[in-house]
N, C-alpha and C positions, 0 to 999 in steps of 0.2 A: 180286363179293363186297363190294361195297361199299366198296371202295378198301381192304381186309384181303389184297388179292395179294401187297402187297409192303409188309408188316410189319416182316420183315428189314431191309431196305433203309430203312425210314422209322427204325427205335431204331436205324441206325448213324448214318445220316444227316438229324437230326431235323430241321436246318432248311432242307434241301435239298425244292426246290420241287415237288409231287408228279410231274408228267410227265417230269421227269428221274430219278426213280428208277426207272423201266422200265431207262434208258440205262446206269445201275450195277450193274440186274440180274446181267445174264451176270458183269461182274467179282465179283461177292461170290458168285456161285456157284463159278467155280475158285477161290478163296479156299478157300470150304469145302472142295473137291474137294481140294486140296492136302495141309490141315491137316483131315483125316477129321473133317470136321465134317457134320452131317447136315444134309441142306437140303431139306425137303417142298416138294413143288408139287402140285398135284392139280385136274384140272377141276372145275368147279360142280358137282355131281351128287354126284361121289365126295366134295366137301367136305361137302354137305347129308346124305350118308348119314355119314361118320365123326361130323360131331357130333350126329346124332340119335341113333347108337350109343354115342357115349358118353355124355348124355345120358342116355340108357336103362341104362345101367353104373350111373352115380353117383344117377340115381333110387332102381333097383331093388337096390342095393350089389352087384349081381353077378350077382343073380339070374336065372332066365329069367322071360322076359317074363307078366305078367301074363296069362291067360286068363278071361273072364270066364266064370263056370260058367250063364250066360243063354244066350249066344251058343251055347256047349257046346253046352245043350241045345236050341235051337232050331235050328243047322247043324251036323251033327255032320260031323267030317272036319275042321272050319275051323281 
């Protein structure tokens, strides 16, 4: 992700060097785990779908997804 894995870890520890904030990972997760604090993690993939979804949320204010009425008519089913 482009060094965004460990965000957390970088606004506690801002001027701590980045290959060391792997190393404080697991401690700032039972941190959270402790004091119910919520701590996301998520493979590549599932990251690229949440923010195209959301993305698509705050585009479309909620809406569902745009269908083009071309497409419609030229595959129907799609």
């Amino acid at each position: 992700m482009g060094g965004l894995g460990l965000q957390i870890e970088h606004h506690l520890f801002p001027a701590m060097p980045g290959p060391n904030l792997r190393l404080v990972a697991p401690l700032v997760r039972d941190f959270c785990d402790r004091h119910g604090v919520p701590y996301a993690q998520t493979g590549l993939l599932s990251a690229y779908g949440s923010v195209v979804r959301h993305l698509n949320h705050v585009g479309f204010r909620g809406s569902p997804r745009f269908v083009c009425p071309v497409v419609t008519a030229l595959r129907p089913g799609w």
